[in-house]
C-alpha positions in Angstrom: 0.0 0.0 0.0 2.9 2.2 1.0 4.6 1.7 -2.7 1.3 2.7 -4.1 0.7 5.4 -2.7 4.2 7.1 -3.0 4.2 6.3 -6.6 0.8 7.8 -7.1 1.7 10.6 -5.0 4.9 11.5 -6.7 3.1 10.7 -10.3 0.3 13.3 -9.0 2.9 15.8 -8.1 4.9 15.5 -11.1 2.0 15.9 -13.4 -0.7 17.8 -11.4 1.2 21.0 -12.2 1.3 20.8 -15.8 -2.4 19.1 -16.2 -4.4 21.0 -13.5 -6.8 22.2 -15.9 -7.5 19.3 -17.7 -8.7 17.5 -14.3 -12.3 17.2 -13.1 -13.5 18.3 -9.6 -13.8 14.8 -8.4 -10.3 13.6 -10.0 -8.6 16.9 -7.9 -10.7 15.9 -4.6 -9.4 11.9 -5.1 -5.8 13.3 -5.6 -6.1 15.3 -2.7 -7.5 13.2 -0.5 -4.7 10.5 -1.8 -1.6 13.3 -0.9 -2.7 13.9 2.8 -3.8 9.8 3.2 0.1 9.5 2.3 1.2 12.5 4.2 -0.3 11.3 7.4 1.3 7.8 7.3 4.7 9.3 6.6 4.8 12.8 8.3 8.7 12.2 7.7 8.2 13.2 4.2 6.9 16.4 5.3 10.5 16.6 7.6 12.4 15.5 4.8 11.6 18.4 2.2 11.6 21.3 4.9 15.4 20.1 5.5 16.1 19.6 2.2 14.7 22.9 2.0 16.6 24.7 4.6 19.9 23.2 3.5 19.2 24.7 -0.3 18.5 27.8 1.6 21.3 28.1 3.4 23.7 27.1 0.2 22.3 29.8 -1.5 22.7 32.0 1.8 26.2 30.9 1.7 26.8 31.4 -2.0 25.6 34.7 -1.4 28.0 35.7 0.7 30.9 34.1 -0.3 30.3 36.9 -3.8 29.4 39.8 -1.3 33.1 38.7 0.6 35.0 38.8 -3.0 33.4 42.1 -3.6 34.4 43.8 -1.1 37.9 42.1 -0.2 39.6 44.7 -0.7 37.8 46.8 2.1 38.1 43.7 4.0 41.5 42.8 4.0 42.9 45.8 2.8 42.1 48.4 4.0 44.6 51.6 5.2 42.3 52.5 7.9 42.4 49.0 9.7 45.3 48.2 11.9 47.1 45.4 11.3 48.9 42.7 13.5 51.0 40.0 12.4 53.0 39.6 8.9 52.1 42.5 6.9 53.4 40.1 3.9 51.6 36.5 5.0 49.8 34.6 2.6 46.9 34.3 4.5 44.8 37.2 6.6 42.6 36.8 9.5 40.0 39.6 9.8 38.2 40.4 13.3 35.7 42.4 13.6 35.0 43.6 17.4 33.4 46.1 20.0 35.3 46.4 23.0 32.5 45.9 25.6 31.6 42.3 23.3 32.7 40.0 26.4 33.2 37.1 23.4 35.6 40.0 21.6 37.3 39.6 25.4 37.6 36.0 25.2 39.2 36.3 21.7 42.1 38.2 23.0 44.2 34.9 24.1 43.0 33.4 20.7 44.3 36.4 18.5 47.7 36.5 20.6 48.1 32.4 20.4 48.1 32.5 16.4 50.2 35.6 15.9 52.8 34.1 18.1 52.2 30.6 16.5 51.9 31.5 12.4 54.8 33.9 11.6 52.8 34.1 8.0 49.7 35.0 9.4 48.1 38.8 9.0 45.4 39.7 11.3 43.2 42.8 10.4 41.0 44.3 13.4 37.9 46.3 12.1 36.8 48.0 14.9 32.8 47.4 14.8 31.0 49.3 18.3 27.4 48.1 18.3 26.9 47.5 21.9 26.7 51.2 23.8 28.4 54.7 23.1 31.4 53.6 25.3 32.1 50.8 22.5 31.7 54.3 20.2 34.4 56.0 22.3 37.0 52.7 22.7 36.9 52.3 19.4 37.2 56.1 18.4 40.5 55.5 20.9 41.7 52.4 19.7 41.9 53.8 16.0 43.1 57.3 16.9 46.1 55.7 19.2 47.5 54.1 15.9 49.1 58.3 15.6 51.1 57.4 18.6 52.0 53.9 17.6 49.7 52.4 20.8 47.4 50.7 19.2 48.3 47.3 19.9 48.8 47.8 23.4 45.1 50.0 24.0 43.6 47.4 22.4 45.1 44.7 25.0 44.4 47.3 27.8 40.4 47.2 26.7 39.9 44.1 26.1 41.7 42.9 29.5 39.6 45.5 31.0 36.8 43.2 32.9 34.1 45.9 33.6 31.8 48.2 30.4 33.8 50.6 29.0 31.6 54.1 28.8 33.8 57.4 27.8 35.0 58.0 30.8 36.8 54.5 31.7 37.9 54.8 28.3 40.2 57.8 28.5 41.4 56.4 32.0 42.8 53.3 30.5 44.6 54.6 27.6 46.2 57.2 30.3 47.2 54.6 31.8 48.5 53.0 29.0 50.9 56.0 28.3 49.1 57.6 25.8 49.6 61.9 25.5 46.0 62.3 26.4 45.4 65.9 24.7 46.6 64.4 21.5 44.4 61.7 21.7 41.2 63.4 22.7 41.9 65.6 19.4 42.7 63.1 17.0 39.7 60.7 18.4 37.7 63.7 16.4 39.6 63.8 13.5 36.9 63.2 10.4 38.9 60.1 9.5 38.6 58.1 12.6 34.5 58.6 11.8 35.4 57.3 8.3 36.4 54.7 8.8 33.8 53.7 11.5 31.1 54.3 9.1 32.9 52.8 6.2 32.9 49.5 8.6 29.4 49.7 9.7 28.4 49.6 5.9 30.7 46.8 5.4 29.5 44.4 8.0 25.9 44.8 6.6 27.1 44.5 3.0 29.0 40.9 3.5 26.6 39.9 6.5 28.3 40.8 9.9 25.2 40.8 12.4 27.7 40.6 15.8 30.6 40.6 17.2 33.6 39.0 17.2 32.9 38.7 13.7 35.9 36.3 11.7 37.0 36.3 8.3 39.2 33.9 6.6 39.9 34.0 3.1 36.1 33.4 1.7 34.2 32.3 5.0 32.9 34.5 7.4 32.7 33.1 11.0 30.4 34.4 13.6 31.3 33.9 17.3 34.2 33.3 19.3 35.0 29.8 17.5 38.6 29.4 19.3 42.5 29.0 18.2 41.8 25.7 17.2 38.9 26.0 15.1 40.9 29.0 13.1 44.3 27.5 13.0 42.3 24.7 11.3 40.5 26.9 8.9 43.9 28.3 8.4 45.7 25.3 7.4 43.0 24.1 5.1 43.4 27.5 3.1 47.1 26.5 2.6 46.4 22.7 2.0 43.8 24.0 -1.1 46.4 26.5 -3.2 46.3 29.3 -0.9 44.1 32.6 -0.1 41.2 33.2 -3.1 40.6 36.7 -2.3 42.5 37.5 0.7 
């Protein structure tokens, strides 16, 4: 009975949509009636085509994405305004994308250090991304501005190390403590370029699909989430096992 009815089910589906017309009232009602008697004895049909569904979806989610990441990888990975950690010259470039009050961004910290001081041809980009509260505004308005007194790397430590919210305030105490000439950073934190390049990141990460933060990007994948060293230095290696960075 089974056999029957999934062959007249997917004969009926095949040719219902081309022939609808030509059927009477009575022939549509039997075929109906015949689709939900076979639908209610195997419900895992049903199951079957929403998750075939969703993974055609998400393929063409992914597909997406992967041509929004080559058209912008040269804002991505390339970009003057970013700062840049790591082997200027590596064949292969880890992006971050982080607010400094994300407490995942904070747990990313021992991850970013373990793979610069692991991969010696490994560049790491940090696009500084504050969606979380106006103090993420002002660390990041800092952490950018900082790169004039070549502090960046360390400010960036400082915040993330930093276990309480950041708001303006907190902010400017930190990087005074972290020896920065505090007039000079207050003025170049407005400088029209360190808004530039905040907005030129906000429009970025909705372009290729950045919805949080830490935000990875290797080569043509985006990650979301803090994945770990050893999830990265894996995605790393497979890069270099298949010919090398695509667009990165």
């Amino acid at each position: 009975m089974r056999r029957i009815l999934s062959t007249l089910l997917a004969t009926t589906l095949l040719v219902a949509p081309l022939q609808a017309a030509e059927f009477s009232d009575a022939q549509k009602s039997e075929m109906g009636s015949v689709i939900r008697e076979y639908l209610l004895e195997n419900p895992e049909v049903l199951r079957d085509a929403l998750m075939a569904l969703q993974q055609r979806e998400e393929a063409k989610q992914a597909e997406g994405q992967k041509d929004q990441l080559k058209q912008n990888a040269d804002a991505i990975f390339r970009s003057t305004g970013d700062f840049v950690l790591g082997n200027p010259q590596a064949s292969v470039t880890l992006v971050e994308f982080l607010d400094y009050n994300c407490g995942y961004c904070k747990k990313s910290l021992p991850t970013i250090e373990k793979l610069v001081e692991m991969d010696k041809d490994l560049k790491i980009v940090f696009k500084e991304f504050p969606i979380l509260s106006p103090g993420s505004v002002a660390a990041a308005k800092a952490a950018i501005a900082a790169r004039k007194q070549d502090k960046y790397w360390e400010l960036h430590q400082a915040f993330m190390r930093f276990a309480g919210a950041k708001d303006e305030a907190t902010v400017l105490a930190i990087a005074e403590k972290t020896g920065l000439d505090m007039d000079k950073l207050k003025q170049d934190m407005e400088a029209p370029e360190v808004a530039e390049i905040l907005s030129a990141n906000t429009k970025l990460a909705r372009d290729i699909g950045v919805a949080g933060t830490p935000g990875f990007i290797v080569d043509e994948t985006l990650i979301p989430g803090a994945v770990g060293v050893e999830a990265l230095t894996a995605m790393i290696a497979d890069i270099r096992a298949n010919g090398g960075c695509k667009i990165c």
